[in-house]
N, C-alpha and C positions, 0 to 999 in steps of 0.2 A: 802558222809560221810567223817570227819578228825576228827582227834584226837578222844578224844572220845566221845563215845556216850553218853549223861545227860538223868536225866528223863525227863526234859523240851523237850530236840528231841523227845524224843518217845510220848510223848502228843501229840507235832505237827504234825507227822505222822499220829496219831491215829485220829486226829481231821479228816484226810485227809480220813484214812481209812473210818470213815463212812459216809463221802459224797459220796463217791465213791458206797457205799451201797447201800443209802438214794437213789442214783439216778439207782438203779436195776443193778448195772456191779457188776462181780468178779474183785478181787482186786490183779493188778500183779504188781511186785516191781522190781524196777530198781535201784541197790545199785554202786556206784561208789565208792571203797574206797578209797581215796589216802589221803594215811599216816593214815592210820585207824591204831589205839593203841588197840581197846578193850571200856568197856562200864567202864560207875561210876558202883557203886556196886546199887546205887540206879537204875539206868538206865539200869542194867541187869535185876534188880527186875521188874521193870516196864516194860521190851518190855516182858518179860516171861508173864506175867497177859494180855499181849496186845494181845501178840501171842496164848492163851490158849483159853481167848473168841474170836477171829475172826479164827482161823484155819483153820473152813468152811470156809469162805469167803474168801482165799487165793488161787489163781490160779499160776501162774508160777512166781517165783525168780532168777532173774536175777542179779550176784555177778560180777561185774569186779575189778579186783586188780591187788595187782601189786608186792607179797609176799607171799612166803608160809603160813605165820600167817593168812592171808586173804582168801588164799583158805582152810584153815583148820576151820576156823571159816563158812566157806560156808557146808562144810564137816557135822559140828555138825551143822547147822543149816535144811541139808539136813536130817540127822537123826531123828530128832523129829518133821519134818511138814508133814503135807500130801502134799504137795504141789510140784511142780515139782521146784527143785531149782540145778542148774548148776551156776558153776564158767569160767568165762573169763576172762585172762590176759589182761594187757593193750592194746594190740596190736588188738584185739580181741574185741571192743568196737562195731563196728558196726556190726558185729556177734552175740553180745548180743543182741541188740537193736531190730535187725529181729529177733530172738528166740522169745523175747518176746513183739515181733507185738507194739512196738513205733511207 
């Protein structure tokens, strides 16, 4: 992820989400920020609706960045999923990757 996030991103993601279903796996996310700003106002609208119906089907999130806004945004993302979601600095990339079985 850069700059920001659009609703058009989170369509594409969600297109992804449910093939990832379609084909019987839980669905674990590998977020890269660099230089992540935050979402369009519509594109928070939309990962919140994305995030609300698939919740279940969210296994472990994986956040690497490379700023406190980024591990703060892992923070409140951590708060409202059931999902296991942890933040990794840049350094810390292949650390992520084996958490979350890449």
């Amino acid at each position: 992820m850069s700059d920001k996030v659009t609703k058009e991103d989170v369509n594409k993601v969600h297109k992804l989400i449910h093939k990832i279903i379609n084909d019987g796996n839980q669905v674990d996310f590998y977020f890269e920020m660099k230089d992540f700003t935050g979402y369009t106002f519509k594109g928070f609208i939309e990962d919140l609706k994305v995030d609300k119906s698939h919740s279940s089907d969210y296994g472990k999130m994986a956040f690497v960045g490379e700023n406190k806004l980024q591990e703060l945004v892992t923070k409140i993302t951590d708060f409202f999923m059931k999902s296991e979601v942890k933040y990794f600095n840049t350094q810390e990339k292949e650390k992520a990757k084996v958490w979350i079985k890449l």
